[in-house]
PDB file with SEQRES, HELIX, SHEET and CRYST1 records, atoms N, CA, C and O in Angstrom:
SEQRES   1 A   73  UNK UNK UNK UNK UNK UNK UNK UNK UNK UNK UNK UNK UNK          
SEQRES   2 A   73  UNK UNK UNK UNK UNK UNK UNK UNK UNK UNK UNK UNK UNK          
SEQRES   3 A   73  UNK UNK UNK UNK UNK UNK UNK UNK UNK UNK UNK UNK UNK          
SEQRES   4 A   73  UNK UNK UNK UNK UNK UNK UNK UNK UNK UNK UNK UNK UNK          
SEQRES   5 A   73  UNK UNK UNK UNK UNK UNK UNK UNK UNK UNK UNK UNK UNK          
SEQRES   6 A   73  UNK UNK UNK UNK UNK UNK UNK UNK                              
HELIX    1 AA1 UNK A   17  UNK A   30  1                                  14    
HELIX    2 AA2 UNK A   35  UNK A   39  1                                   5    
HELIX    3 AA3 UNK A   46  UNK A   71  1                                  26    
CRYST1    1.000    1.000    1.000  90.00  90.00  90.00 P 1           1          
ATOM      1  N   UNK A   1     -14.074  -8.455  -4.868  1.00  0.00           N  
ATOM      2  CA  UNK A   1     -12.960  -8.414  -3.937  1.00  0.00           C  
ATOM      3  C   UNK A   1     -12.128  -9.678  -4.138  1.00  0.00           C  
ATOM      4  O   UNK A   1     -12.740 -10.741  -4.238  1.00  0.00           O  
ATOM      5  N   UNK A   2     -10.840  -9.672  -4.205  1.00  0.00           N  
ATOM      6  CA  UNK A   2     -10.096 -10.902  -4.922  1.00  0.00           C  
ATOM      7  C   UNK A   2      -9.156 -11.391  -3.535  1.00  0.00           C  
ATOM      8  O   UNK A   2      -8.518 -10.495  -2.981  1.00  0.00           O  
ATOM      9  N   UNK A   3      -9.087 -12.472  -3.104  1.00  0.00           N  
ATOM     10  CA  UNK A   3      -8.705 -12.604  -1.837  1.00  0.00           C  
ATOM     11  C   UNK A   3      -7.017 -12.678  -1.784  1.00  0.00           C  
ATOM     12  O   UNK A   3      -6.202 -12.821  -2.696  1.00  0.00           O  
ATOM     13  N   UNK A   4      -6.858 -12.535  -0.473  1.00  0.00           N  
ATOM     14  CA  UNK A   4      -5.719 -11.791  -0.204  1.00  0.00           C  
ATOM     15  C   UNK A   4      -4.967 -12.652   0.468  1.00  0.00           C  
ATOM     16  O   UNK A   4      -5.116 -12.363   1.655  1.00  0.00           O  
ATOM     17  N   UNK A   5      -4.261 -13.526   0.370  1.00  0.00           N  
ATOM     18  CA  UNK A   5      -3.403 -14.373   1.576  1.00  0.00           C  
ATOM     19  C   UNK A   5      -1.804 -13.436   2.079  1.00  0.00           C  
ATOM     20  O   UNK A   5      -0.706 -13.553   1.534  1.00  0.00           O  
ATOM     21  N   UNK A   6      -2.105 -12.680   3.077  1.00  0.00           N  
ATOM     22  CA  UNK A   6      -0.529 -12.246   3.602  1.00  0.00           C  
ATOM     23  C   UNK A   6       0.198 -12.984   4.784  1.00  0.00           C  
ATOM     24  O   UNK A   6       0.016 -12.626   5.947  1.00  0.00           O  
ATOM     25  N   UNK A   7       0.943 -13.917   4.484  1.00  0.00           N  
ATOM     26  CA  UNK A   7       1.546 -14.783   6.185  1.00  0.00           C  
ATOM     27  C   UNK A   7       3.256 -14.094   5.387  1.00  0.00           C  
ATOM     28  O   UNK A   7       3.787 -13.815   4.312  1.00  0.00           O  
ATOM     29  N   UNK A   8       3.508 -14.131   7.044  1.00  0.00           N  
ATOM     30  CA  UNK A   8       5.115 -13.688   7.095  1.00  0.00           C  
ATOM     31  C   UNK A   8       6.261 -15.045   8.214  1.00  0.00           C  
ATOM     32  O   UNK A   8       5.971 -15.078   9.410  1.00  0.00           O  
ATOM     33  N   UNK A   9       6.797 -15.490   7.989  1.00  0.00           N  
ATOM     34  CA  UNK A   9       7.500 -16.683   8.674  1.00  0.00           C  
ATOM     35  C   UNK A   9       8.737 -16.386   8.785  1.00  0.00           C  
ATOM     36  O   UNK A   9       9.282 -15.844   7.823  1.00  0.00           O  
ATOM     37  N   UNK A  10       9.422 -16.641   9.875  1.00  0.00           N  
ATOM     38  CA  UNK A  10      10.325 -16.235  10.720  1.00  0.00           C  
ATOM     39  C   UNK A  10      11.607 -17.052   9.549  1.00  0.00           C  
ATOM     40  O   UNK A  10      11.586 -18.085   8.879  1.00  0.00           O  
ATOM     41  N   UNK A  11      12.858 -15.706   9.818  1.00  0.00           N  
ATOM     42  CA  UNK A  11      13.892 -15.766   9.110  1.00  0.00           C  
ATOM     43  C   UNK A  11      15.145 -16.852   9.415  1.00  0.00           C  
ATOM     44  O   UNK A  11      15.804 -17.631   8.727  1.00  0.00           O  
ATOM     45  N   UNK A  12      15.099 -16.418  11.005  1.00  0.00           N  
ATOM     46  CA  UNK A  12      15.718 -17.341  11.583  1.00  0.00           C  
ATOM     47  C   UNK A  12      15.067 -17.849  13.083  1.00  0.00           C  
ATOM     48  O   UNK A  12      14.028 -17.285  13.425  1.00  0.00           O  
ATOM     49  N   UNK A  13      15.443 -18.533  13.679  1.00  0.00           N  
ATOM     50  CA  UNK A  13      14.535 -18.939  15.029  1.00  0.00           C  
ATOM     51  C   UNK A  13      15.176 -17.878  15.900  1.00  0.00           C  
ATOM     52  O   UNK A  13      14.769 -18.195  17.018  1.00  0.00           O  
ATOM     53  N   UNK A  14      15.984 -16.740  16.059  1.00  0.00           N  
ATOM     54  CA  UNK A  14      15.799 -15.688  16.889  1.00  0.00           C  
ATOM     55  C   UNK A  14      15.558 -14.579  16.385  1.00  0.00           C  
ATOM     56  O   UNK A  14      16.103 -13.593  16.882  1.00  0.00           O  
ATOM     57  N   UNK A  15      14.689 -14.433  15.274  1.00  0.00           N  
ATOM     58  CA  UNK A  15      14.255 -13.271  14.928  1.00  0.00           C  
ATOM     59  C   UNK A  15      12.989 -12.621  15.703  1.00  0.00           C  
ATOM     60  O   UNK A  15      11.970 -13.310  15.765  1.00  0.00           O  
ATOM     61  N   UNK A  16      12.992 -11.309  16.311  1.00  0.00           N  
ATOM     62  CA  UNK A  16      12.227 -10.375  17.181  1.00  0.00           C  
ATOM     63  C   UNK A  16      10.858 -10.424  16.541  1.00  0.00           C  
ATOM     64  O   UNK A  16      10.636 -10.201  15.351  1.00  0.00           O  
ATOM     65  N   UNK A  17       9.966 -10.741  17.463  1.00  0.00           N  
ATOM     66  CA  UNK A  17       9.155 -10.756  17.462  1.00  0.00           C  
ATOM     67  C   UNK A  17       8.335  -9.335  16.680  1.00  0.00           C  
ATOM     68  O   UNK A  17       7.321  -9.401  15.985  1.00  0.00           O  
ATOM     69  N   UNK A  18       8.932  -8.378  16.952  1.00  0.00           N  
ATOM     70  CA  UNK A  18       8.740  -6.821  16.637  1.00  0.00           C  
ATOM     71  C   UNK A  18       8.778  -6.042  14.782  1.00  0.00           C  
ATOM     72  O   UNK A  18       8.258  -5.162  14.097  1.00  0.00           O  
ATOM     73  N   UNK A  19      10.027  -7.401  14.722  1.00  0.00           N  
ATOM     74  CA  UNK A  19      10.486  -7.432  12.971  1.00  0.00           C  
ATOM     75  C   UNK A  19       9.540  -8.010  12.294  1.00  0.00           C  
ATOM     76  O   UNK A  19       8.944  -7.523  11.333  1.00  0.00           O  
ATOM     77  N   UNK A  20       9.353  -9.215  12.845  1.00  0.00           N  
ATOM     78  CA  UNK A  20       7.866 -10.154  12.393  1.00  0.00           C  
ATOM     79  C   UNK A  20       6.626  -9.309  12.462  1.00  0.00           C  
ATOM     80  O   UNK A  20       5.964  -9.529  11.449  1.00  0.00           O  
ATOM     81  N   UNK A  21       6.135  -8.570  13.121  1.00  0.00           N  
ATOM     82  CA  UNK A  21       5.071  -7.602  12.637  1.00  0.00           C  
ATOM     83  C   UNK A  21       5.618  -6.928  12.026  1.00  0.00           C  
ATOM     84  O   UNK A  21       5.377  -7.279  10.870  1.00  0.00           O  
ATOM     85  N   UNK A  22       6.509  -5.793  12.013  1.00  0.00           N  
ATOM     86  CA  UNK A  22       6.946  -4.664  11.076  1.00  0.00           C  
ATOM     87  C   UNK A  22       6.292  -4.965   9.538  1.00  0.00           C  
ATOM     88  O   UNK A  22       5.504  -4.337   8.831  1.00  0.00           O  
ATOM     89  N   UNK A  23       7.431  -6.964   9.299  1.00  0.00           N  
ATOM     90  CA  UNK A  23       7.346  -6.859   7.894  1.00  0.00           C  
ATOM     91  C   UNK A  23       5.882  -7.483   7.599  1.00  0.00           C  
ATOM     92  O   UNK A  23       5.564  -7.336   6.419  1.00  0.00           O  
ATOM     93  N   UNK A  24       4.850  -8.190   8.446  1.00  0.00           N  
ATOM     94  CA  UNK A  24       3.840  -8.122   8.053  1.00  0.00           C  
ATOM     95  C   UNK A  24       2.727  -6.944   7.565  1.00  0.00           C  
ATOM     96  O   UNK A  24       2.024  -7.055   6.561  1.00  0.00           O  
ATOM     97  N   UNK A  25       2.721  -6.037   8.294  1.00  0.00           N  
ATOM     98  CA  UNK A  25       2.467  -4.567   8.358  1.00  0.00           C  
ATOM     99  C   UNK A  25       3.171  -4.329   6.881  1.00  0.00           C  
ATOM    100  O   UNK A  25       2.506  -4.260   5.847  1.00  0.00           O  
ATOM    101  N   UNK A  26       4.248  -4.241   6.916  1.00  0.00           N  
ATOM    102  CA  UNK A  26       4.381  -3.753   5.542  1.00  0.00           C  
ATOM    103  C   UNK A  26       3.791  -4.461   4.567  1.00  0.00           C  
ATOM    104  O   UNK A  26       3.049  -3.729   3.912  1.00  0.00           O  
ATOM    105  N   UNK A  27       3.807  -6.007   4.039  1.00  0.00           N  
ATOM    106  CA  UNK A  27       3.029  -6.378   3.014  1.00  0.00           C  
ATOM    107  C   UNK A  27       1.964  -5.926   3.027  1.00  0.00           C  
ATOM    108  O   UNK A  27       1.634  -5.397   1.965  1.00  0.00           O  
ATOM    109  N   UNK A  28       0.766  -5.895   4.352  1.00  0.00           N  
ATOM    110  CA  UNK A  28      -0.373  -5.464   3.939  1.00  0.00           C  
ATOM    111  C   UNK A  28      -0.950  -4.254   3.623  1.00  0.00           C  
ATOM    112  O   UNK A  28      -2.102  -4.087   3.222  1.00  0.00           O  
ATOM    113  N   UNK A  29       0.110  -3.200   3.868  1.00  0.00           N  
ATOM    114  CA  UNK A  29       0.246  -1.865   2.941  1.00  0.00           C  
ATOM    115  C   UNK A  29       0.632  -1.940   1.805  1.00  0.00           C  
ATOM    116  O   UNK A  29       0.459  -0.969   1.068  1.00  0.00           O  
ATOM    117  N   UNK A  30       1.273  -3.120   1.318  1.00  0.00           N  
ATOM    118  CA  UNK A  30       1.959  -3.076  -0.277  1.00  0.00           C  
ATOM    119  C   UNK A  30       0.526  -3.644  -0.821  1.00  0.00           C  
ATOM    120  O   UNK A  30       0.105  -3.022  -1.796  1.00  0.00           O  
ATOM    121  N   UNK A  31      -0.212  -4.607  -0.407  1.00  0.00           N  
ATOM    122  CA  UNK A  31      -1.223  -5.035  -1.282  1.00  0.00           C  
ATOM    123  C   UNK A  31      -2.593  -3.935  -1.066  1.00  0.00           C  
ATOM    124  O   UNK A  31      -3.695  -3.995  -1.611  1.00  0.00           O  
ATOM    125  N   UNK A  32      -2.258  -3.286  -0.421  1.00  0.00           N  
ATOM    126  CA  UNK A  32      -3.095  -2.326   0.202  1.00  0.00           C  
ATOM    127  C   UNK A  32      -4.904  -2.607   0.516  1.00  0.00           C  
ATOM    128  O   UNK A  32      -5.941  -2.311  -0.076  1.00  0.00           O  
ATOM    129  N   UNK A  33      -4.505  -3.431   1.943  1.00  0.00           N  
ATOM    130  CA  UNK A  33      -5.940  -4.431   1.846  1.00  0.00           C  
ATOM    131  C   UNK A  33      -6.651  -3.692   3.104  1.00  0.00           C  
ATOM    132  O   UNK A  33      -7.550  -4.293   3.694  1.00  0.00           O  
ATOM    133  N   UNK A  34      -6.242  -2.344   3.535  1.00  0.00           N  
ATOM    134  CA  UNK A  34      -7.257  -1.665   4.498  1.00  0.00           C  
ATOM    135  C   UNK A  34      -7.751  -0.882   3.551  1.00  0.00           C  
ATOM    136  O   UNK A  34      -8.947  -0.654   3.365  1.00  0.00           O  
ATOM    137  N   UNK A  35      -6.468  -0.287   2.692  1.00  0.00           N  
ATOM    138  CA  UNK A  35      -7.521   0.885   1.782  1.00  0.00           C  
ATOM    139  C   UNK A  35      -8.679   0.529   1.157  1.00  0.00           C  
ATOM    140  O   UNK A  35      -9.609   1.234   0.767  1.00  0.00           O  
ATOM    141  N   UNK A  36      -8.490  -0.799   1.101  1.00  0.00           N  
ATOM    142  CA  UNK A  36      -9.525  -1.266   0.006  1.00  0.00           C  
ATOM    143  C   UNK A  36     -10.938  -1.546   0.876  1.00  0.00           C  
ATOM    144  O   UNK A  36     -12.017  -1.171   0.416  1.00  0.00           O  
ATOM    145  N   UNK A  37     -10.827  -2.363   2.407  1.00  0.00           N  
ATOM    146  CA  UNK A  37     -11.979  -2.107   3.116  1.00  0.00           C  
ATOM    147  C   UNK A  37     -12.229  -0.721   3.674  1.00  0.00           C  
ATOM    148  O   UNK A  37     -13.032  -0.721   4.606  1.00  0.00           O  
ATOM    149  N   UNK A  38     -11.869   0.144   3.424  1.00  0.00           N  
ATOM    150  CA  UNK A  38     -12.096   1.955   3.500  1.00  0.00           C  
ATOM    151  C   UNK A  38     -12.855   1.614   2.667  1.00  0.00           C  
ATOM    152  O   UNK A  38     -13.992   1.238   2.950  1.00  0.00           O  
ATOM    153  N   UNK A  39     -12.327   1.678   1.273  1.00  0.00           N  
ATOM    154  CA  UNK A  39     -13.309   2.557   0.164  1.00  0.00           C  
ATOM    155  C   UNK A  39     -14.414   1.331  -0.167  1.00  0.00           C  
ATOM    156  O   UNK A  39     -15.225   1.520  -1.074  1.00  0.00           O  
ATOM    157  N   UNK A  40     -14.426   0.181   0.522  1.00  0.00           N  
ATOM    158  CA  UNK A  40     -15.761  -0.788   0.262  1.00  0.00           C  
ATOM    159  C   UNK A  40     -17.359  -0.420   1.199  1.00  0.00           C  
ATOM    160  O   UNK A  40     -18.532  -0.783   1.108  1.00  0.00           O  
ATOM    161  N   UNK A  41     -16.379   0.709   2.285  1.00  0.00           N  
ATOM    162  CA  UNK A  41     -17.293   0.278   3.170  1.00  0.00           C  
ATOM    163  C   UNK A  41     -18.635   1.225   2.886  1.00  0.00           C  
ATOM    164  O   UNK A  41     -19.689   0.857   3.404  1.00  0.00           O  
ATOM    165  N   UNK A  42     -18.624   2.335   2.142  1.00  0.00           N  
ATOM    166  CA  UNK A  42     -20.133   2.827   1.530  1.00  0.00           C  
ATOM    167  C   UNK A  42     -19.969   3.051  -0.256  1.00  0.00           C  
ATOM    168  O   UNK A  42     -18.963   3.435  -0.852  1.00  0.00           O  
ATOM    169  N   UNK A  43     -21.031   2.751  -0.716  1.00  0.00           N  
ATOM    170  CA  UNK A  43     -21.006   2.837  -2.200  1.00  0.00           C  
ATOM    171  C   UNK A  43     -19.594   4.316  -2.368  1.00  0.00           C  
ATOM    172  O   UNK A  43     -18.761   4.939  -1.709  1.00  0.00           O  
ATOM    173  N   UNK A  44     -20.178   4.182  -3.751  1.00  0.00           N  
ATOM    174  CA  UNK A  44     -18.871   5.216  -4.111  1.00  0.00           C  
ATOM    175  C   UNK A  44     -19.143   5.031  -6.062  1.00  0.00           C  
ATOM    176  O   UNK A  44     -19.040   4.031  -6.773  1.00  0.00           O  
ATOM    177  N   UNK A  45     -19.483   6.371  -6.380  1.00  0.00           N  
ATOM    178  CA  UNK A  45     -19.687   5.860  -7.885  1.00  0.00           C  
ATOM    179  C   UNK A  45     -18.627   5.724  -8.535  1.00  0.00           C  
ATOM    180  O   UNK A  45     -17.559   6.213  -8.167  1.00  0.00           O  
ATOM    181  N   UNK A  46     -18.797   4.974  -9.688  1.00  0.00           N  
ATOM    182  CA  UNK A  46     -17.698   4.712 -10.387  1.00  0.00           C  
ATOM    183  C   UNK A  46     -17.098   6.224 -11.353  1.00  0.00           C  
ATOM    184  O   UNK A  46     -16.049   6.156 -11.994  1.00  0.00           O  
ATOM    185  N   UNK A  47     -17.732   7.186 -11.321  1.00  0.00           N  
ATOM    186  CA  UNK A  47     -16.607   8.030 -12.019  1.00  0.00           C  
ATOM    187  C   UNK A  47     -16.023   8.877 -10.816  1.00  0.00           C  
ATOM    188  O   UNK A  47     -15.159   9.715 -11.074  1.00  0.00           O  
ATOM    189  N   UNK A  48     -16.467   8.693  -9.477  1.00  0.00           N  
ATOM    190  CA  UNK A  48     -15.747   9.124  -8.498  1.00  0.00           C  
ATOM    191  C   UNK A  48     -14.750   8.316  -7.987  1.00  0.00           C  
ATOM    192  O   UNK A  48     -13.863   8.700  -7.225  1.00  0.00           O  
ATOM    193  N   UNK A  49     -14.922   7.034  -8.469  1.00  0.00           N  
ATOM    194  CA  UNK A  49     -13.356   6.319  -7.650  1.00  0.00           C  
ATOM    195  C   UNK A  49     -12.266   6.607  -9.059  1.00  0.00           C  
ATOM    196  O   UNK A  49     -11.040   6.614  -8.955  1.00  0.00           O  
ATOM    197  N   UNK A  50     -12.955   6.811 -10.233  1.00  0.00           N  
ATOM    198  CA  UNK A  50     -11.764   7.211 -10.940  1.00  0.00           C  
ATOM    199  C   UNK A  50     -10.691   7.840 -11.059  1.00  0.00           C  
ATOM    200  O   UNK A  50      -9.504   7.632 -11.310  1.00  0.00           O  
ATOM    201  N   UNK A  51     -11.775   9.132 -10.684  1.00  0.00           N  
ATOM    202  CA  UNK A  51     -11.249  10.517 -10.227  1.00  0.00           C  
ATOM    203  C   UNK A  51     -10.078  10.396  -9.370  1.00  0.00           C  
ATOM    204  O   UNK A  51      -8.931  10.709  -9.692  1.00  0.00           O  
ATOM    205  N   UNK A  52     -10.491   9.874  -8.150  1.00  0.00           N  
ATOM    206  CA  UNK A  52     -10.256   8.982  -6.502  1.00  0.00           C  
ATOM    207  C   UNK A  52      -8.619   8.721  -7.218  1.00  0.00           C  
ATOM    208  O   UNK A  52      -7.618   9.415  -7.039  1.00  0.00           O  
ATOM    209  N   UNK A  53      -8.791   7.253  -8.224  1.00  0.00           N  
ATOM    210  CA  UNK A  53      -7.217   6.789  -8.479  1.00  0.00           C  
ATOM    211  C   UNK A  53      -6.600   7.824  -9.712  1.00  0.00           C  
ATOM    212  O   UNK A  53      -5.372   7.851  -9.806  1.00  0.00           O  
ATOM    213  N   UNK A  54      -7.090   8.347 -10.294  1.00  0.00           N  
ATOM    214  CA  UNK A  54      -6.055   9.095 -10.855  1.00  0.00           C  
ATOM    215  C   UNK A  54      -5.566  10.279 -10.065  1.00  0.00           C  
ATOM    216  O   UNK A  54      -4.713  11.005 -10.575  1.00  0.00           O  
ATOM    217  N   UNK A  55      -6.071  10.556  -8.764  1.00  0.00           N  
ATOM    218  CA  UNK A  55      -4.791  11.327  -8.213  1.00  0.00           C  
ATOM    219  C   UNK A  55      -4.378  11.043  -7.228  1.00  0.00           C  
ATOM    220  O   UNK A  55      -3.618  11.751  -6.566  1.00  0.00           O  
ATOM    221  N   UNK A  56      -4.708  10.165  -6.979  1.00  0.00           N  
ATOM    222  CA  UNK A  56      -3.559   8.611  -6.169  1.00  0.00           C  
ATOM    223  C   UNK A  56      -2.679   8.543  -7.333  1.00  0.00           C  
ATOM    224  O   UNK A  56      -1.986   9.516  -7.033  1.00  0.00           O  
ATOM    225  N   UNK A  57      -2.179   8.129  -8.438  1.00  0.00           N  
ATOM    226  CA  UNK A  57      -1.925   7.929  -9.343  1.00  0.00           C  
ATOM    227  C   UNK A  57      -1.024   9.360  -9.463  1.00  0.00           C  
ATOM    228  O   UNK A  57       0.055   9.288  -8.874  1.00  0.00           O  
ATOM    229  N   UNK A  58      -1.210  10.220  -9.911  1.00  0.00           N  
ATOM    230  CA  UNK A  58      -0.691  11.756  -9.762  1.00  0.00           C  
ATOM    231  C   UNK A  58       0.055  12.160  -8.475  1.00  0.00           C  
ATOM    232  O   UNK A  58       1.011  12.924  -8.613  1.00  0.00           O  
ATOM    233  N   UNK A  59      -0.280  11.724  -7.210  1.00  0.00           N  
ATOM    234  CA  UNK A  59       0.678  12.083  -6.363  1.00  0.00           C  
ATOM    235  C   UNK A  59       1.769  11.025  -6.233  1.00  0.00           C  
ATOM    236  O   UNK A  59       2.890  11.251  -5.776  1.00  0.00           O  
ATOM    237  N   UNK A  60       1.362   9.930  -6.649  1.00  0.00           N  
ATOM    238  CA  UNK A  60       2.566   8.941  -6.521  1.00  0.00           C  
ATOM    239  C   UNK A  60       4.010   9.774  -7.495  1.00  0.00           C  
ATOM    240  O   UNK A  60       5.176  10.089  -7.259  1.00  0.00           O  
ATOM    241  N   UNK A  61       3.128   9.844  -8.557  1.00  0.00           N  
ATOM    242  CA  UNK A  61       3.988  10.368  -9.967  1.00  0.00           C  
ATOM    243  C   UNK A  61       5.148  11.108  -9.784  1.00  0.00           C  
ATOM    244  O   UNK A  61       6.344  10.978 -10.043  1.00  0.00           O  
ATOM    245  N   UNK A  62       3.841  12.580  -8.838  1.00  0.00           N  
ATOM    246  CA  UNK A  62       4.538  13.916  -8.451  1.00  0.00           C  
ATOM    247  C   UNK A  62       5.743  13.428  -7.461  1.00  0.00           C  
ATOM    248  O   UNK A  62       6.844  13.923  -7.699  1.00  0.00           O  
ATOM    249  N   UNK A  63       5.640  12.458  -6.320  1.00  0.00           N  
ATOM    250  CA  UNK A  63       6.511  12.086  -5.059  1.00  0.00           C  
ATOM    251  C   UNK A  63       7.681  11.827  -5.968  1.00  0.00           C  
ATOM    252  O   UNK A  63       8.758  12.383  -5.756  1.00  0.00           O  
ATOM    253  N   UNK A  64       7.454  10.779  -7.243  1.00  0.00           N  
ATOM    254  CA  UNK A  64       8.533   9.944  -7.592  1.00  0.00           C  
ATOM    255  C   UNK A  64       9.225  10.729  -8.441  1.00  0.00           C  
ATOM    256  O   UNK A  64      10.355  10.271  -8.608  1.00  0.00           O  
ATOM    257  N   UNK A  65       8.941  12.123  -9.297  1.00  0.00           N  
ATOM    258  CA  UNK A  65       9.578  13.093 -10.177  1.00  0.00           C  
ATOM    259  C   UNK A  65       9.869  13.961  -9.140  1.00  0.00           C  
ATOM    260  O   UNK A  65      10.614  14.819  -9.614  1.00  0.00           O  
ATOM    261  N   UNK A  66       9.665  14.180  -7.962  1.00  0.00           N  
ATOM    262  CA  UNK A  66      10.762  15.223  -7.046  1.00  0.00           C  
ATOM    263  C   UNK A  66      12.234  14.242  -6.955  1.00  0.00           C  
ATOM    264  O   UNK A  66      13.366  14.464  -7.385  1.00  0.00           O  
ATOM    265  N   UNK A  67      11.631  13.027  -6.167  1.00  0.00           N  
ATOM    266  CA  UNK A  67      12.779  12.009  -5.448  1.00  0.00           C  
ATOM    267  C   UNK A  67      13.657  12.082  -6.836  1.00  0.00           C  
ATOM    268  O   UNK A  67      14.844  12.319  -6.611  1.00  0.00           O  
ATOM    269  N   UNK A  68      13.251  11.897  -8.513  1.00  0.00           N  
ATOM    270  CA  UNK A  68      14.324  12.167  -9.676  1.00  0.00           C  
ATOM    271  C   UNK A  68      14.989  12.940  -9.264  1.00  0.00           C  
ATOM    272  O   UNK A  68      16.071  12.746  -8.709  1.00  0.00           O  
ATOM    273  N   UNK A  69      14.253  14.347  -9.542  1.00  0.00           N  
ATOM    274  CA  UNK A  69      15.239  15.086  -9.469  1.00  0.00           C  
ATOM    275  C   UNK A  69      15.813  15.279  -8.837  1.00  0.00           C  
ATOM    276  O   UNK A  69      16.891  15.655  -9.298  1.00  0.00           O  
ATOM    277  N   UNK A  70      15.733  15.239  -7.205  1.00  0.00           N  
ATOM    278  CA  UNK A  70      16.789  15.540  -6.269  1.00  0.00           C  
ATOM    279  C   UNK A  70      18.339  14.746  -6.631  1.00  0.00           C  
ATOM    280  O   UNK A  70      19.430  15.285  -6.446  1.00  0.00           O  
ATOM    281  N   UNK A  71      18.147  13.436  -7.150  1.00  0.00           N  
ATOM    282  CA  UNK A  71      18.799  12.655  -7.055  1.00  0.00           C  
ATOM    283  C   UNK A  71      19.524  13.083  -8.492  1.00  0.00           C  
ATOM    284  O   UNK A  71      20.611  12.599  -8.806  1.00  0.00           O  
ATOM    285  N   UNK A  72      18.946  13.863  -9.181  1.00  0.00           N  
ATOM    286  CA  UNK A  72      20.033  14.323 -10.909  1.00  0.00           C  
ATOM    287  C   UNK A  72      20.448  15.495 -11.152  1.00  0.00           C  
ATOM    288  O   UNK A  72      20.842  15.863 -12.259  1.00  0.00           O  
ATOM    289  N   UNK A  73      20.385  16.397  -9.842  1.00  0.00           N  
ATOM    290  CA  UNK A  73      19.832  17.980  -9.858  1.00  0.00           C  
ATOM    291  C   UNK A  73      21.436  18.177  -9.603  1.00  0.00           C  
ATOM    292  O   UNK A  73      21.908  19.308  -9.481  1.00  0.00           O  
TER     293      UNK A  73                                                      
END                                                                             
C-alpha cells in the first residue's frame, strides 16, 4: 500500500466551506483511496483482481468511446 497524502487549502479566505470538501472528496476519488481499502479488506486472488481491473479498464474505455462519438456523430 503506497501512502497517500490528500490536503486541500483554501483559495481565497472566503471560500465556502462546502467547496473545500467538494474538492477534497474529489481528489480522494481521483487517487481512488476507498476503492483500494474495499478491495484490501479480504484476500482476493491475483488472477481475480485482474480480471476485477480489466473491466474497470473496459468500462472506462466503453464510457469514453460513447462520450467520442456523441461528440463526432
Amino acid at each position: 500500500m503506497r501512502a497517500v497524502r490528500v490536503e486541500v487549502e483554501l483559495r481565497h479566505k472566503d471560500e465556502p466551506f462546502e467547496r473545500l470538501v467538494k474538492r477534497f472528496i474529489k481528489k480522494v476519488k481521483k487517487e481512488r483511496i476507498i476503492e483500494e481499502y474495499i478491495d484490501r479488506r479480504y484476500y482476493e486472488k491475483p488472477s481475480l483482481r485482474r480480471k476485477k481491473e480489466a473491466r474497470r479498464k473496459k468500462k472506462v474505455l466503453e464510457k469514453l468511446r460513447k462520450k467520442y462519438e456523441q461528440l463526432y456523430d
